[in-house]
C-alpha positions in Angstrom: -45.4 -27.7 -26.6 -47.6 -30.2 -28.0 -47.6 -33.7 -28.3 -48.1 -36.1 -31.3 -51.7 -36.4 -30.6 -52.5 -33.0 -30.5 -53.3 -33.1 -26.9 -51.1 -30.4 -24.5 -48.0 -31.2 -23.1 -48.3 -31.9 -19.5 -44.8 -33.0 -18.5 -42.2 -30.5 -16.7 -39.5 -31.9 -17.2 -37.0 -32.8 -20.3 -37.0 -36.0 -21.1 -33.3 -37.7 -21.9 -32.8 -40.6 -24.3 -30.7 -43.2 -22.6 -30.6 -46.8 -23.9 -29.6 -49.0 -20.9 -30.6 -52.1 -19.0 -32.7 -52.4 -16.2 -34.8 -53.9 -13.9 -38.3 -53.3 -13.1 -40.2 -55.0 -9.8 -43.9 -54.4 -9.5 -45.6 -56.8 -7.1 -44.1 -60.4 -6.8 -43.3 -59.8 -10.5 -39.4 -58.7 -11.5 -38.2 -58.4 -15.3 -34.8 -57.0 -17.5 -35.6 -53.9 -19.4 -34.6 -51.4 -21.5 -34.9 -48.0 -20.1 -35.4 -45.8 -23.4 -35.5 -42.2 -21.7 -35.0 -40.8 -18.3 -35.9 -37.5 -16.6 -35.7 -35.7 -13.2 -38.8 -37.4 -12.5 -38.9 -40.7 -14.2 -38.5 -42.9 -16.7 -40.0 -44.8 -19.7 -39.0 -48.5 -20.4 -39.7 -51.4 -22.3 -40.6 -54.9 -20.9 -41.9 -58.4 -22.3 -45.5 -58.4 -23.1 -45.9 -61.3 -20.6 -44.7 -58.6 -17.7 -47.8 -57.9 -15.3 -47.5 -54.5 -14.1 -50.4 -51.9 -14.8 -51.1 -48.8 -14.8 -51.2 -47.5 -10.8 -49.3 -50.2 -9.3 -46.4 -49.3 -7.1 -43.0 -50.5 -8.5 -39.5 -49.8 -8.3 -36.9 -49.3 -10.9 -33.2 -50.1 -11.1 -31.0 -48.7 -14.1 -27.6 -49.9 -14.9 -25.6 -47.2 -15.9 -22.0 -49.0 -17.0 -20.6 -52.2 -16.6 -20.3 -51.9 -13.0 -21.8 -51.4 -9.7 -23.1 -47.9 -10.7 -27.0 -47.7 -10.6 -30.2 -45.4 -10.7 -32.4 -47.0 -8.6 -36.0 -45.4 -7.7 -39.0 -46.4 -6.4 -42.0 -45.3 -8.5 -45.5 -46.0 -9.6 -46.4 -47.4 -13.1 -47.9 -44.2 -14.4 -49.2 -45.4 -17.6 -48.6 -48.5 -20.0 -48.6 -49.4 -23.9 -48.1 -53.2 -24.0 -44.3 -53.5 -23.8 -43.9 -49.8 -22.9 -44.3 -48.8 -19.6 -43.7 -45.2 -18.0 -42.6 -44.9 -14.6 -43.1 -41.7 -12.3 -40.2 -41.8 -9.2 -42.0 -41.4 -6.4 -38.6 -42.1 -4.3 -34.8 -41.8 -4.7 -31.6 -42.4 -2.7 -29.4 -39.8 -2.8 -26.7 -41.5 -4.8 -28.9 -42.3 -7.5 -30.3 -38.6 -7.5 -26.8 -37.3 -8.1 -25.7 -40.3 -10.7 -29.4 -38.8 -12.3 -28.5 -35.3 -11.9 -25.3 -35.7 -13.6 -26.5 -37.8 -16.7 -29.1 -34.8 -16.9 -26.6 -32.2 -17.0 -24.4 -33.6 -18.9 -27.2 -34.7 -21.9 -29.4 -31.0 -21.6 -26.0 -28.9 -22.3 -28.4 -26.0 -20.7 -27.4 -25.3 -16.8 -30.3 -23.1 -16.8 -33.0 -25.3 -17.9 -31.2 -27.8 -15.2 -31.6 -25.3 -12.5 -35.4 -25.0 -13.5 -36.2 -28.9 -13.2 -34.2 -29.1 -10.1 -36.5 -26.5 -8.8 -39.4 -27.6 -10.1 -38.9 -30.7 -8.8 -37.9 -30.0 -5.0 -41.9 -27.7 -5.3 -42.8 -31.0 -6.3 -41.8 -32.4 -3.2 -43.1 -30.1 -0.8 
């Protein structure tokens, strides 16, 4: 696969589009977002301009995933950011999150085998 820029495609796993609300923390600073895609492995998300999180810093990430109480949340890094987009590699996640992730990643790939893959991939990841 390549991407728009000609340059390889690095990433392993399949990126989901989700529009939702969040909230991303980095530091001291904490702002609403809108996650635009997930994956096994992170997200990518849109904040104000005035949001001061760069590229490196350590933050964590909460997702809203209806009306209620259920939520994504992870703990991540900001691996990389655009002005008001900002992509976030999970460098940690609770268990219930993982499954509400897992689910929304089944359910949106329609492929069990490609899930089975990136579930793989990611637990090497881990070790």
């Amino acid at each position: 696969m390549a991407s728009v820029q000609g340059q390889p495609e690095r990433r392993r796993f399949s990126r989901i589009a989700f529009h939702r609300p969040g909230e991303l923390r980095a530091g001291t600073a904490r702002a609403g977002c809108g996650v635009q895609d997930v994956s096994l492995k992170g997200a990518r998300v849109e904040v104000p301009a005035a949001f001061p999180g760069a590229a490196g810093e350590p933050c964590a990430l909460v997702i809203q995933l209806d009306q209620g109480d259920t939520l994504i949340r992870m703990d991540g890094v900001i691996a990389h950011r655009d002005g008001e987009k900002v992509g976030v590699r999970c460098t940690g996640i609770d268990l219930d999150s993982i499954a509400h992730l897992r689910r929304l990643v089944e359910v949106n790939l329609g492929d069990e085998a490609l899930l089975h893959r990136e579930l793989a991939a990611l637990v090497g990841a881990e070790d």
